[in-house]
N, C-alpha and C positions, 0 to 999 in steps of 0.2 A: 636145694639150690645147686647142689655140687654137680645131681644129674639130668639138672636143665640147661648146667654150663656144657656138660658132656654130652649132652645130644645136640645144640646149639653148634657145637665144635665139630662134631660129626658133619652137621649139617652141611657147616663153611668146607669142610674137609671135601665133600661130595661136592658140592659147588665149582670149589675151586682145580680139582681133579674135571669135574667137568668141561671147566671153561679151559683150561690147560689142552684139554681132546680139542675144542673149539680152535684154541689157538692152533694148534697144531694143523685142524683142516684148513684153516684159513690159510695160516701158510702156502697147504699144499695149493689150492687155489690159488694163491697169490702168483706165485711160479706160474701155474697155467695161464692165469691170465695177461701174464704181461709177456708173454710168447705169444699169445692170438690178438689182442687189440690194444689200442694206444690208451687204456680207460685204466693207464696206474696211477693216476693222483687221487682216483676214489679209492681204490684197493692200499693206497700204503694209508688214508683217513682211515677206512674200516679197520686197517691195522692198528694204529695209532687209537682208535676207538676201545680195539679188545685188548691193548696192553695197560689204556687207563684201566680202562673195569680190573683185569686181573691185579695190578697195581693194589686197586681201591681193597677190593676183596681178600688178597693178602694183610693187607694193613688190618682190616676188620676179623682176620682170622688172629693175625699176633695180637691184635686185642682182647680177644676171647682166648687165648691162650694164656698174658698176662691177666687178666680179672679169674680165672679158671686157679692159678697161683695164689694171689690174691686169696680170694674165699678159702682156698686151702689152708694158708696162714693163719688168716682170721678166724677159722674152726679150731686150731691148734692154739691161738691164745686164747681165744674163752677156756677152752677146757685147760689150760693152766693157770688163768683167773681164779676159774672155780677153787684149787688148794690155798691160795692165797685171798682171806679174808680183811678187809680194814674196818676198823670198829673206831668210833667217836668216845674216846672216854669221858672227856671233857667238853663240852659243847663249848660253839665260842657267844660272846657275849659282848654289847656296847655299854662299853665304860661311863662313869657316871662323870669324869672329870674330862673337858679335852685334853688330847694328848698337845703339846707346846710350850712354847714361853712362857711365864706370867706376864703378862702385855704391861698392867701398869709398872712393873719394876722396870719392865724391858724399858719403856716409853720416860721413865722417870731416871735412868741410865743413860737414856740417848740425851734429855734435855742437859743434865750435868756436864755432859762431855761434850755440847756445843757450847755451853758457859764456858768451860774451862778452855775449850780451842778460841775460841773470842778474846778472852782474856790473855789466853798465851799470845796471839798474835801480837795483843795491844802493845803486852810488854814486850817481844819482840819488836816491835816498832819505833818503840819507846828506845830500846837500847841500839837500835842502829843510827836511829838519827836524835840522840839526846836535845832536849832545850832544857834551859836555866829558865825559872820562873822567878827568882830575885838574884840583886847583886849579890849577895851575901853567897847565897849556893855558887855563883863563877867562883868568885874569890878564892872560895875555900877547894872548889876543883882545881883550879889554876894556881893558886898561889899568887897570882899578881893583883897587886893594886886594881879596884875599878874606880876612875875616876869620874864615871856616869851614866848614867842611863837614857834611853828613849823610850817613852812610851808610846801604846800603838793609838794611832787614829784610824777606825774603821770608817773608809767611806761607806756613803747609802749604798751602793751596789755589794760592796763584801757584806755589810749588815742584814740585804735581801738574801744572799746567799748562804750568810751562815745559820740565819730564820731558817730556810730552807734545810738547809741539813741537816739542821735538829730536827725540824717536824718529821721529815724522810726517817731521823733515826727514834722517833719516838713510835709515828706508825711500823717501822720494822720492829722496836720492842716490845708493839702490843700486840703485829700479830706472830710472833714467835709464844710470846705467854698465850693467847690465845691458843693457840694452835695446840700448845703443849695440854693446855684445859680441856679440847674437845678430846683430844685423844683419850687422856684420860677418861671422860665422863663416858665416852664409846666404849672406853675398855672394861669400866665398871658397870656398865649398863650390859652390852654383853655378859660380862660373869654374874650379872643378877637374872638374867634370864636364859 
């Protein structure tokens, strides 16, 4: 390969020395020509013509120069590959467990600490805007006398509404368990198979 690069390179070498003569007659013609007739916008083209070419053919010789390097290189690390051998002492192998979480702990982790965020909320809720559920609890918060009480009347409309938002909070509770059940049964069906 090294001396298909080096004749290749020769080759461009002779070429390009060639075309350099070329260049050169042209020139000299150039000169002549545009001292005997008005016919220089073809001669400075054909100029313009042999400085692409030589152009090109330079470029395609530093090419074969660098790939010439190249290959040189590339012969000088194999042959210090060659002292340097890698051996596999251990082959590698797929694990019989996946590597990850254990999904149901992970999955039975996250349900508890949406319980517990639920709950902290409530009672955060609870403690910012406290209510009294009998006189007896004001009394003894307050210390003063209650001398009575109202009790509530729910019109038909708050009674539609509050239906409503139990139902809303009963399908949110069943599809939170729900949910919590599929993953689970996903997580243990995957680790059975």
């Amino acid at each position: 390969m090294m001396q298909q690069m080096t004749v290749a390179l020769s080759v461009e070498e002779a070429r390009l020395a060639a075309l350099q003569a070329r260049v050169r007659e042209y020139s000299n013609r150039l000169a002549t020509l545009r001292s005997l007739s008005n016919a220089a916008p073809e001669v400075e083209a054909e100029l313009a013509q042999l400085n692409r070419d030589y152009q090109i053919n330079k470029e395609n010789y530093t090419k074969l120069v660098e790939r010439r390097e190249a290959a040189r290189l590339s012969g000088d690390l194999s042959s210090a590959s060659d002292i340097m051998t890698i051996r596999v002492i251990d082959p590698p192998s797929v694990p019989s467990t996946p590597a990850g979480p254990n999904r149901p702990r992970l999955a039975s982790l996250v349900f508890v600490g949406a319980l517990a965020a639920g709950l902290g909320v409530a009672l955060l809720l609870s403690q910012i805007r406290p209510t009294f559920v009998s006189q007896r609890a004001l009394r003894e918060a307050t210390g003063i006398p209650v001398l009575g009480g109202i009790s509530m009347n729910w019109t038909e409309p708050q009674r539609i509404k509050r239906r409503r938002r139990l139902y809303a909070f009963s399908v949110a509770l069943s599809l939170f368990f729900g949910s919590y059940g599929l993953v689970m049964a996903s997580a243990l069906w995957a680790g059975g198979h």
